[in-house]
ZANU-836953 format. One line per field, with one value per residue (C-alpha): residue number from 1; x, y, z; chain. Coordinates in steps of 0.05 Angstrom, whole numbers, padded with zeros to 5 digits. Each point is the difference from the previous one (the first is absolute). Example, Ala and Ser with C-alpha at 12.3 -4.5 7.8 and 13.67 -1.06 7.14 Angstrom:
% residues 2
pos 1 | 2
xx 00246 | 00027
yy -00090 | 00069
zz 00156 | -00013
unit A | A
% end
This chain:
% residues 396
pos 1 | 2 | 3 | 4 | 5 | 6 | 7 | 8 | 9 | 10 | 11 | 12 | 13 | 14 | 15 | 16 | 17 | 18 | 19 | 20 | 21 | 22 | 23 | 24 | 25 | 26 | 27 | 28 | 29 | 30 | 31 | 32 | 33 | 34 | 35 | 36 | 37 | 38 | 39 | 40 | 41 | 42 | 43 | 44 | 45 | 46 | 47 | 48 | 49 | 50 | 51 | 52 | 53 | 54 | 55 | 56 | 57 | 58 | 59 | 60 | 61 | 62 | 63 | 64 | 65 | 66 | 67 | 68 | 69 | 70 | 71 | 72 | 73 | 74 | 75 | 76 | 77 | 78 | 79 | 80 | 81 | 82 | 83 | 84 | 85 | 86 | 87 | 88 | 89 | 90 | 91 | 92 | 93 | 94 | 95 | 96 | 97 | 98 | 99 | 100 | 101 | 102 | 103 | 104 | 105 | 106 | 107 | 108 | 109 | 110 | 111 | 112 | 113 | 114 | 115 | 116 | 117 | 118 | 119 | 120 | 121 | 122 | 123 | 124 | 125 | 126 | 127 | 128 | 129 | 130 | 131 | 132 | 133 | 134 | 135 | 136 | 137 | 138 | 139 | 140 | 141 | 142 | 143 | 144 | 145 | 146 | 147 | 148 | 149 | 150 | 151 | 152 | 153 | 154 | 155 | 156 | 157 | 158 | 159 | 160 | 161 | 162 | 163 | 164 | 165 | 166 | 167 | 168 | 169 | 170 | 171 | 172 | 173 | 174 | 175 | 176 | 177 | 178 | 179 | 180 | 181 | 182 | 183 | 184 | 185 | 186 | 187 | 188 | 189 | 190 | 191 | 192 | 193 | 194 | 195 | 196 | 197 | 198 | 199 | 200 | 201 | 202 | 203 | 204 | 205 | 206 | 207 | 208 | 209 | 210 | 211 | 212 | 213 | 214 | 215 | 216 | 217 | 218 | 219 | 220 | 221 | 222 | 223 | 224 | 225 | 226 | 227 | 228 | 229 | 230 | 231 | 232 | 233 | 234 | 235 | 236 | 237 | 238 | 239 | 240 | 241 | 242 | 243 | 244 | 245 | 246 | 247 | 248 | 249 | 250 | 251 | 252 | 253 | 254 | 255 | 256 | 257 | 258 | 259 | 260 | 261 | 262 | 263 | 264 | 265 | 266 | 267 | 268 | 269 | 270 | 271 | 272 | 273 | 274 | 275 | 276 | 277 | 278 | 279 | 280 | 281 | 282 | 283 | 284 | 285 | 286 | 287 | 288 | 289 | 290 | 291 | 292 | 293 | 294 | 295 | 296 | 297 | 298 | 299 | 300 | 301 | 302 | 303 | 304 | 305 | 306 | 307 | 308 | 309 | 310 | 311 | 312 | 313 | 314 | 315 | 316 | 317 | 318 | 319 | 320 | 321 | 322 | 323 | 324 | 325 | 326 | 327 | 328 | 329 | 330 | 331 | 332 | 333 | 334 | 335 | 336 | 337 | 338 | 339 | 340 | 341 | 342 | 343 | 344 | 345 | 346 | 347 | 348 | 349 | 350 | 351 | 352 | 353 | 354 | 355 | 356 | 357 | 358 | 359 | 360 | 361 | 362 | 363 | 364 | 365 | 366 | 367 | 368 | 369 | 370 | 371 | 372 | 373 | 374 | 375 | 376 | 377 | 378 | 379 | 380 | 381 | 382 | 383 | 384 | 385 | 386 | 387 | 388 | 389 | 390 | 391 | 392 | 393 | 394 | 395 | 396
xx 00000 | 00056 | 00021 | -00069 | 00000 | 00063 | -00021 | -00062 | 00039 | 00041 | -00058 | -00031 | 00065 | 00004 | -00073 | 00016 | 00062 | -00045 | -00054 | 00051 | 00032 | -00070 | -00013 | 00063 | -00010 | -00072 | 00030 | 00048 | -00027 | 00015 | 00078 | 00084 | 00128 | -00007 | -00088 | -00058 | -00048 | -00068 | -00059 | -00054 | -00032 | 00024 | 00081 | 00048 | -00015 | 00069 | 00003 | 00016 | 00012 | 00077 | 00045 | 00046 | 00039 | 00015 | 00057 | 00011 | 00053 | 00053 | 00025 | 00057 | 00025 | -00042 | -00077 | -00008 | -00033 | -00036 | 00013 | -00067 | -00043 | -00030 | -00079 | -00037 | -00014 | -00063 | -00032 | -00016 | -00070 | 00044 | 00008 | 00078 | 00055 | 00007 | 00066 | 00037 | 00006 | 00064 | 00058 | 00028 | 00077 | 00037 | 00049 | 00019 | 00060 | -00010 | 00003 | 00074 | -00012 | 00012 | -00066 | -00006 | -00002 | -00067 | -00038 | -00064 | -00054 | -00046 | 00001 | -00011 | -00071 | -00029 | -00003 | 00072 | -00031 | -00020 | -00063 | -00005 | -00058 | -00027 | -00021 | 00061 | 00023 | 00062 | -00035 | -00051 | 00065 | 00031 | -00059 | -00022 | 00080 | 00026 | 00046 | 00035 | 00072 | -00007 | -00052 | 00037 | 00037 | -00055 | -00049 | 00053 | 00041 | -00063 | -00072 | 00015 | 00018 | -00053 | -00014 | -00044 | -00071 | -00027 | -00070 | 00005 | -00067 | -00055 | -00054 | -00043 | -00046 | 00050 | 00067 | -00023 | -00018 | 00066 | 00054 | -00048 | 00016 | 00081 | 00000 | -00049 | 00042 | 00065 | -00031 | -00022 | 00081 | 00025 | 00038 | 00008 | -00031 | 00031 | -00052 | 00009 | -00064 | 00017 | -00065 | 00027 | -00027 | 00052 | 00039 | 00060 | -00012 | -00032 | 00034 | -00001 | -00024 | -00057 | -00068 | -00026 | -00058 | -00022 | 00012 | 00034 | -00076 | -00017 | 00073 | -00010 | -00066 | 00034 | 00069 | -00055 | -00033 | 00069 | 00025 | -00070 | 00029 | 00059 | -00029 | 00052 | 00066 | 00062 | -00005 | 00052 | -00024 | 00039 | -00043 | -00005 | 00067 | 00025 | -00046 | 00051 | 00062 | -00031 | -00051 | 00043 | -00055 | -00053 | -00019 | 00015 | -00071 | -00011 | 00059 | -00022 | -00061 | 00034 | 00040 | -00062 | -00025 | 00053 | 00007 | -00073 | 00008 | 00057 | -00050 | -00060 | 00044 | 00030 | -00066 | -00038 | 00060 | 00044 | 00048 | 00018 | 00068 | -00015 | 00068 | -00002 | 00031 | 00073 | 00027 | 00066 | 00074 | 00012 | -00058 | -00015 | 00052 | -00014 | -00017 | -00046 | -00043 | 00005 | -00032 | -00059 | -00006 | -00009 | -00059 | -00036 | -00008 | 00049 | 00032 | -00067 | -00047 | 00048 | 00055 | 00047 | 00020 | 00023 | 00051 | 00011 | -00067 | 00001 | 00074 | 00073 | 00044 | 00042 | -00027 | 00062 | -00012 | -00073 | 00007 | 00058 | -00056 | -00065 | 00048 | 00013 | -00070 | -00024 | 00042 | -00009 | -00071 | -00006 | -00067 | 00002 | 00063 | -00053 | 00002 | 00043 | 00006 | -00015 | 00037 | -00026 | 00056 | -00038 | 00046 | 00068 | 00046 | 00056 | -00034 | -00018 | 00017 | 00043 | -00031 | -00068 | -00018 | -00072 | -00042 | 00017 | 00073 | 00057 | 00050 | -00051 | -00008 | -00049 | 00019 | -00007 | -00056 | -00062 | 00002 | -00012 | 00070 | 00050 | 00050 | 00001 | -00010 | -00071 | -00009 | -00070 | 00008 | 00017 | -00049 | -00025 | -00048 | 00012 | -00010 | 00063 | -00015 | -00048 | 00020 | 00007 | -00019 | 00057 | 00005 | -00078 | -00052 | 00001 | -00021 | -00007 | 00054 | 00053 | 00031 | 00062 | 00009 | -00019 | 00053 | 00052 | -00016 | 00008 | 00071 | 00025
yy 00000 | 00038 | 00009 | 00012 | 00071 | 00010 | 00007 | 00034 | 00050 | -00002 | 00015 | 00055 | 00033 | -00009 | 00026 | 00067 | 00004 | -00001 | 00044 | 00052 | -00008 | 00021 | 00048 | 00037 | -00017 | 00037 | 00061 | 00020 | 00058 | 00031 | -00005 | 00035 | 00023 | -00019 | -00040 | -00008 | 00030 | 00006 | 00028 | -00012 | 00057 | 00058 | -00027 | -00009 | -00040 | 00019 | -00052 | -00067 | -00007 | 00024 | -00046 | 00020 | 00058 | 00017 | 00038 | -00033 | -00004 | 00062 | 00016 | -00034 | 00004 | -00062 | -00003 | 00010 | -00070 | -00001 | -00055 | -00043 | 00027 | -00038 | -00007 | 00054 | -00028 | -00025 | 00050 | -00016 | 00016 | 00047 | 00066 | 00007 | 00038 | -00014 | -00033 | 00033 | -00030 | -00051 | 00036 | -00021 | 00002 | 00067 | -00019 | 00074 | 00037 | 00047 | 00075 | 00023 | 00075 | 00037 | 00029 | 00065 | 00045 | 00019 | 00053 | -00010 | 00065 | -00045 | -00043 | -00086 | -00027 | 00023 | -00049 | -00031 | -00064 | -00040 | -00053 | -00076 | -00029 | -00044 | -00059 | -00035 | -00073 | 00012 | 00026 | -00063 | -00044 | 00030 | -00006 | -00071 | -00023 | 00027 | -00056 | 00006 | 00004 | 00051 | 00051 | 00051 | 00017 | 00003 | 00024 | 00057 | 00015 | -00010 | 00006 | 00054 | 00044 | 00036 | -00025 | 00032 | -00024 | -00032 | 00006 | -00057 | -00004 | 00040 | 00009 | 00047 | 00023 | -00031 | 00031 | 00068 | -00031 | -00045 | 00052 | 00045 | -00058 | 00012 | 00071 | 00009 | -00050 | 00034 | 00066 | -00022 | -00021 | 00065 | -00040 | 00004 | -00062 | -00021 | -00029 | -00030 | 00001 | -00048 | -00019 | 00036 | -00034 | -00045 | -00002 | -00049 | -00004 | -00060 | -00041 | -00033 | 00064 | 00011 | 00040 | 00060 | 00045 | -00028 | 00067 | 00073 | 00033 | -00050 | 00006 | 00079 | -00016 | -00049 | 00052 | 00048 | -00035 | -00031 | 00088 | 00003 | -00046 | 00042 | 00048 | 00062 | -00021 | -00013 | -00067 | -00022 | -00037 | -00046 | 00016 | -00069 | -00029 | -00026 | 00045 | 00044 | -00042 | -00061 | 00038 | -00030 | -00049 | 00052 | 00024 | 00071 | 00029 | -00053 | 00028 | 00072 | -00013 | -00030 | 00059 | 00046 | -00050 | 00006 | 00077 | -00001 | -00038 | 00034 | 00070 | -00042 | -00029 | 00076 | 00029 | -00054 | 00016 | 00059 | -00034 | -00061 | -00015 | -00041 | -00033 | -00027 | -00062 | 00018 | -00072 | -00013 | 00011 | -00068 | 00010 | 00061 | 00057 | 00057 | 00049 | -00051 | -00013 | 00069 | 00012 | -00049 | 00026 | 00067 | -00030 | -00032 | 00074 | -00016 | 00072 | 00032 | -00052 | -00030 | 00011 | -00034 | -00074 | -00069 | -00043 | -00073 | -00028 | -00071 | -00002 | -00007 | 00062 | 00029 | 00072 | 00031 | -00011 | 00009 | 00064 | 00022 | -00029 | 00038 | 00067 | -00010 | -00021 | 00068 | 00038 | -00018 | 00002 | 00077 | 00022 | 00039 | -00007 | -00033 | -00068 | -00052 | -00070 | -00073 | -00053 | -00073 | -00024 | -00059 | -00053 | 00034 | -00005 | -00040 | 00031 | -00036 | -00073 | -00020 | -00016 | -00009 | -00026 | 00022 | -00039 | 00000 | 00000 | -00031 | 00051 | 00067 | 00036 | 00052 | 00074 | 00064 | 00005 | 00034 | 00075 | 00072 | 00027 | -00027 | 00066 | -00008 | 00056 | -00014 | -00074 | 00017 | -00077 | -00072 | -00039 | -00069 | -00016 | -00073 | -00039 | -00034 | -00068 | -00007 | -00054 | 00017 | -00065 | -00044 | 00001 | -00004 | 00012 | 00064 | 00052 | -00048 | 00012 | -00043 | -00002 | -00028 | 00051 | 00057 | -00024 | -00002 | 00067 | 00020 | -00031 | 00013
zz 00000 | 00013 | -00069 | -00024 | 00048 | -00021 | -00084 | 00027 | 00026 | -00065 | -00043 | 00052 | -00012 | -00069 | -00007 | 00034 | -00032 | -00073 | 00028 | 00023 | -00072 | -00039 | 00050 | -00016 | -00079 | 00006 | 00035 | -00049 | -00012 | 00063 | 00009 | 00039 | -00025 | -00019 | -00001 | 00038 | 00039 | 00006 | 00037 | 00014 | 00052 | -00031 | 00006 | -00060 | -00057 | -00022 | -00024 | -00024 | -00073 | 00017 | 00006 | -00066 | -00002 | -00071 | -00003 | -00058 | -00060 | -00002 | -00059 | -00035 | -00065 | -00018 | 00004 | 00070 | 00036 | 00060 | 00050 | 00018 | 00050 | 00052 | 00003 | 00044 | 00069 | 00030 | 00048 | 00077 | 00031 | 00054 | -00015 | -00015 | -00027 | -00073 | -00029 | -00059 | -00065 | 00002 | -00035 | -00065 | -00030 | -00006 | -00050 | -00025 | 00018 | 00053 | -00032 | 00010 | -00002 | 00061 | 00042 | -00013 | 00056 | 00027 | 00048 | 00030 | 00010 | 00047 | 00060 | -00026 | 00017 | 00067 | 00052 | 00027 | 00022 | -00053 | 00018 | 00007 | -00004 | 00056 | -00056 | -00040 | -00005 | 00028 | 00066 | -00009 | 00004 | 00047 | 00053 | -00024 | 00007 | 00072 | 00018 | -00078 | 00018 | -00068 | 00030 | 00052 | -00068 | -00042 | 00044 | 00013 | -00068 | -00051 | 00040 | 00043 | -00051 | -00047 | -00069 | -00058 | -00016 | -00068 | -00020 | -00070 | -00009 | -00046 | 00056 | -00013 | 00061 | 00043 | -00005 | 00031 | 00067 | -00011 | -00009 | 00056 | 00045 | -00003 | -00015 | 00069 | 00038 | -00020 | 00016 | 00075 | 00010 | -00029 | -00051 | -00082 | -00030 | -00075 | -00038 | -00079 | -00041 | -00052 | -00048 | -00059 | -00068 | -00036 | 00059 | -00003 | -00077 | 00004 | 00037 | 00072 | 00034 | -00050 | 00020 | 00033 | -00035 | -00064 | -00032 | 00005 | 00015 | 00056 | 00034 | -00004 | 00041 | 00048 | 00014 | 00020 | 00047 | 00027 | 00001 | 00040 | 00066 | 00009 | 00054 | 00010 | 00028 | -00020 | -00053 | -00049 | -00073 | -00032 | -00067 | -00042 | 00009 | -00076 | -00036 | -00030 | -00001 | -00029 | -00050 | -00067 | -00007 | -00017 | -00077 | -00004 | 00012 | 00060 | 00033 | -00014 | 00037 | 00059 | 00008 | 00000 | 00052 | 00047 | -00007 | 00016 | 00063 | 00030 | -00011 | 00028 | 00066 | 00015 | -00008 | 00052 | 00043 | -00011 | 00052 | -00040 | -00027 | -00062 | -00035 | -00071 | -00023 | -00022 | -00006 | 00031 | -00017 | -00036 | -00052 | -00045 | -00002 | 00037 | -00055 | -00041 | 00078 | 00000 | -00061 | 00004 | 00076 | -00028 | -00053 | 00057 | 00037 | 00053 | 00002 | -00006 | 00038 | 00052 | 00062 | -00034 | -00020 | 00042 | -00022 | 00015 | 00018 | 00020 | -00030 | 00037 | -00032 | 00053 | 00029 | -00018 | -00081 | 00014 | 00033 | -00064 | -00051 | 00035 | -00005 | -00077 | -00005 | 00030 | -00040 | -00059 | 00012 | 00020 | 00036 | 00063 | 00043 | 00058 | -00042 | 00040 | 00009 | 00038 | 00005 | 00010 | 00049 | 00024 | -00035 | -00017 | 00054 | -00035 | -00077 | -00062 | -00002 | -00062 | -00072 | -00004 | 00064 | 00025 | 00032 | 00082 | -00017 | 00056 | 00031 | -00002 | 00070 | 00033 | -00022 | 00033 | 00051 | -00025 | 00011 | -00029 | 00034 | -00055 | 00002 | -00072 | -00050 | -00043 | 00036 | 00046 | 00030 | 00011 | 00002 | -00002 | -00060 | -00006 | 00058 | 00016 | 00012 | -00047 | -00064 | -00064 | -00017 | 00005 | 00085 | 00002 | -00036 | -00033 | 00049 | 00064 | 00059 | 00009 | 00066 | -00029 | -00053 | 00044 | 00049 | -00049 | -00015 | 00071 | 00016 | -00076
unit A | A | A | A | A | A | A | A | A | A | A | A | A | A | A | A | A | A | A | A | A | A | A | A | A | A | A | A | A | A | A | A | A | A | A | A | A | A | A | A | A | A | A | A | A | A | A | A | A | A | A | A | A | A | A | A | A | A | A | A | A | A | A | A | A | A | A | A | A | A | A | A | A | A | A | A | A | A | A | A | A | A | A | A | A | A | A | A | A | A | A | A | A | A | A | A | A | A | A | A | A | A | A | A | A | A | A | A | A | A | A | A | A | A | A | A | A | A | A | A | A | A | A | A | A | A | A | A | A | A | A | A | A | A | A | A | A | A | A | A | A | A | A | A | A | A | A | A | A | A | A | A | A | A | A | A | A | A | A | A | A | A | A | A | A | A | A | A | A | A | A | A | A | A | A | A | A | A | A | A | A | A | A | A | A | A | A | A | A | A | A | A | A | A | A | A | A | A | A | A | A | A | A | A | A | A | A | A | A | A | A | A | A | A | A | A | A | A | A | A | A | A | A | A | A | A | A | A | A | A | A | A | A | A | A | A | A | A | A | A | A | A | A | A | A | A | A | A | A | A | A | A | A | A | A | A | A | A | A | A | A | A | A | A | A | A | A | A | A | A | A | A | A | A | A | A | A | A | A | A | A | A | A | A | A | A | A | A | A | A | A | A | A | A | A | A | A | A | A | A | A | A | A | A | A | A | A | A | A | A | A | A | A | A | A | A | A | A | A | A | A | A | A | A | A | A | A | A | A | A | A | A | A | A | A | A | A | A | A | A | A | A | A | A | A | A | A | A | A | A | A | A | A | A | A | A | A | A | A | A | A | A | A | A | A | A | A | A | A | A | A | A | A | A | A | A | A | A | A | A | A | A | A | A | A | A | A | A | A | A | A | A | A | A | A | A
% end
């Protein structure tokens, strides 16, 4: 009888274990960098469909290639940080031209102290696992620190309450929340991190409601990472109307909230050269509609050629001398692994700590867009945390 309980038990298990897979299957719609979050009451749907980070092929003098992505993650019925998109190759040379020297006019984004959000996998693990040998240094080194919010899904009648959730919390703590609406049309050009709005009228619609949750503190917007640096895939009229997009919802995000510091997507130092980002940053309404740019979203470039790149990037892009930069230091402690290794690559470390007080001319911040800890794929599955990965990052 004995071994009749035991497969009992076996099956009970294995039961859940399926439930709890369609359950996560059905939600993911609602899902947290780096992916998944959700919400129901009113908290972040951020969410799930982001476990890819595109950053995809740089040029080279062949076709550029980009590496395979990994599939977007399931979401979790928990509202939750979303993960970033898993990062892909940088095989480019770094630009070798000096920074040029820069002056600021204004103070970076208001608000010091940047927010973390109560709801993330890493802080699910960490309370879930308290005799892991591996938590004091996660718990300590990666969940204590703040770390951006996605919003992945097209939501429409949700998102308001969603982003009102974080923006209120945030506000109540006296902090600076980073939040990344990513739902752009043709995002990921195609591939593993397909989806948001089915079109360029409905994702005006949904930015505005998502502009409508930002209340009137201090908030930083990581505006549709991958929508200007991987844009080669669009025809020439698709990618003009993209561009008037994302000028629009830089205008409609400042005017719901004149407070907001809203970056646009200027790639990284191992992809496009500085004056061709510059240009198609400048055709997307980034010197006219934005703060500035961020650099090396979900990716591992060191801050040092991050912060050089953003500088070039900003000059040759002109616009007010306000315009600065963000750096995604999440991953890039030891910098970009070698060739065209992507997906949750050995030897990386944490970077600098998330903060707007980087002493450095035209950087506003650090901070932590992808969720380190959370697999690119290859660790986990894409966009899940992996406790093994995330301490590697922490003793790296």
């Amino acid at each position: 009888m004995s071994g009749v309980r035991a497969q009992r038990r076996v099956a009970r298990r294995e039961s859940r274990r399926r439930r709890l897979r369609a359950r996560r299957q059905a939600m993911v719609v609602v899902a947290s960098a780096v992916v998944v979050a959700g919400a129901a009451a009113g908290v972040m749907s951020a969410l799930a469909g982001e476990g890819r980070r595109t950053t995809a092929a740089p040029d080279t003098s062949a076709p550029p290639t980009a590496a395979p992505l990994p599939a977007v993650p399931s979401a979790t019925a928990a509202p939750r940080t979303p993960s970033a998109p898993a990062s892909s190759a940088s095989r480019a040379p770094r630009p070798s031209n000096p920074a040029p020297s820069a002056t600021r006019t204004t103070a970076p984004p208001a608000g010091g102290l940047l927010y973390r959000h109560p709801d993330s996998q890493v802080l699910d693990w960490v309370a879930a696992h308290p005799t892991d040998p591996r938590r004091p240094l996660i718990e300590a080194r990666i969940a204590a620190r703040p770390a951006a919010v996605w919003f992945a899904s097209y939501n429409p009648g949700a998102v308001t309450g969603q982003v009102r959730a974080v923006t209120s919390a945030a506000a109540r703590a006296g902090r600076t929340p980073v939040l990344v609406p990513y739902a752009i049309p043709g995002r990921d050009c195609g591939g593993a991190s397909e989806g948001g709005a089915p079109d360029l009228a409905a994702y005006d619609g949904w930015i505005r409601e998502f502009s409508a949750g930002l209340g009137d503190g201090p908030v930083i917007v990581i505006l549709e990472p991958d929508s200007v640096a991987q844009s080669d895939c669009l025809s020439a009229d698709d990618l003009a109307a993209r561009n008037a997009s994302l000028a629009r919802a830089g205008r409609a995000l400042h005017a719901a909230n004149p407070k907001a510091k809203v970056y646009f997507d200027g790639g990284h130092s191992g992809w496009h050269p500085a004056a061709k980002q510059a240009a198609a940053l400048r055709a997307a309404g980034a010197a006219s509609s934005g703060d500035g740019v961020f650099t090396n979203v979900s990716n591992f470039h060191r801050t040092a050629d991050e912060a050089a790149y953003a500088r070039q990037v900003l000059a040759a892009l002109g616009g007010p001398e306000r315009l600065g930069a963000v750096i995604d230091t999440s991953r890039n402690g030891n910098g970009a692994p070698a060739g065209d290794a992507w997906c949750d690559p050995t030897g990386r470390a944490l970077g600098r700590a998330p903060t707007t007080e980087t002493g450095e001319a035209r950087i506003d911040a650090y901070l932590w867009v992808k969720l380190p800890g959370e697999s690119d794929g290859c660790q986990g599955a894409a966009g899940s945390f992996s406790p093994d990965y995330a301490y590697a990052l922490a003793t790296g």
